[in-house]
N, C-alpha and C positions, 0 to 999 in steps of 0.2 A: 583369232578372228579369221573365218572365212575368206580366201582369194577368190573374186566373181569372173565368172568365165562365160561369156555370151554362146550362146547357141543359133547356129545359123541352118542348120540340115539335122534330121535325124533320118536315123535307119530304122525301119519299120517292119514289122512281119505279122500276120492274121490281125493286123489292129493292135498291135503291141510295139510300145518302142524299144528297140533291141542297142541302139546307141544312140549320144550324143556327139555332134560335129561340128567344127569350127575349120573348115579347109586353110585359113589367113590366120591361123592361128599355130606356135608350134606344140601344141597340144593336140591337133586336128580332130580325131575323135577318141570318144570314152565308151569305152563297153556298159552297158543297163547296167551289172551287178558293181564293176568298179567305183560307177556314177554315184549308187545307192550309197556304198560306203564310204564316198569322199565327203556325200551330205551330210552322213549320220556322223562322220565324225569334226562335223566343221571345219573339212578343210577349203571345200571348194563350195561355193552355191555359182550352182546351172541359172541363166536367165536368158529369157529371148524379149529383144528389141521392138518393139513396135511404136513408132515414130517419136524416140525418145524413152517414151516411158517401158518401164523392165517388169516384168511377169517371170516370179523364181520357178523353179521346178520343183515339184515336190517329192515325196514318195506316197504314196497309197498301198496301203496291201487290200485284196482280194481277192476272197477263195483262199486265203494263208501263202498269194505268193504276191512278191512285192514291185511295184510296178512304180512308171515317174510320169506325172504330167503337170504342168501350169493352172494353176489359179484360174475359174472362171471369168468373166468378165465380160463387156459388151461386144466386145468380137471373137471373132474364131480365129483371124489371123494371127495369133501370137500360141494357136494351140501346138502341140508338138506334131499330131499327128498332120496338120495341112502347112508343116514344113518342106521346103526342098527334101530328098531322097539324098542319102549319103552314101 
């Protein structure tokens, strides 16, 4: 079973997210390729907070290279990329 680890900043570069970060956390951040593998291997699921309710991170590949974002939904505040900057 999956250990959940909140997401409160990502690192970002050309529109890509290059880490996840939690500064209150002593995990603080995870590198994109580590992040991919903790998910694919159900160690960790990534989720960001929005007033309570949790939005998981997922993996997407495109173009054959693998990238991570959040669940649609009725807002943008819970997406990765209109996170704090890490």
């Amino acid at each position: 079973m999956a250990i959940e680890r909140e997401v409160k900043a990502t690192g970002k570069e050309d529109g890509n997210i290059t880490k996840l970060c939690n500064s209150s956390k002593y995990w603080e951040e995870v590198l994109k390729d580590q992040a991919i593998k903790q998910i694919k291997n159900d160690q960790y699921e990534y989720y960001v907070d929005r007033h309570g309710k949790k939005t998981y991170v997922h993996i997407f590949e495109k173009e054959g290279e693998k990238h991570l974002r959040t669940d649609w939904d009725e807002t943008e505040k819970n997406n990765l990329l209109e996170l704090p900057d890490c």
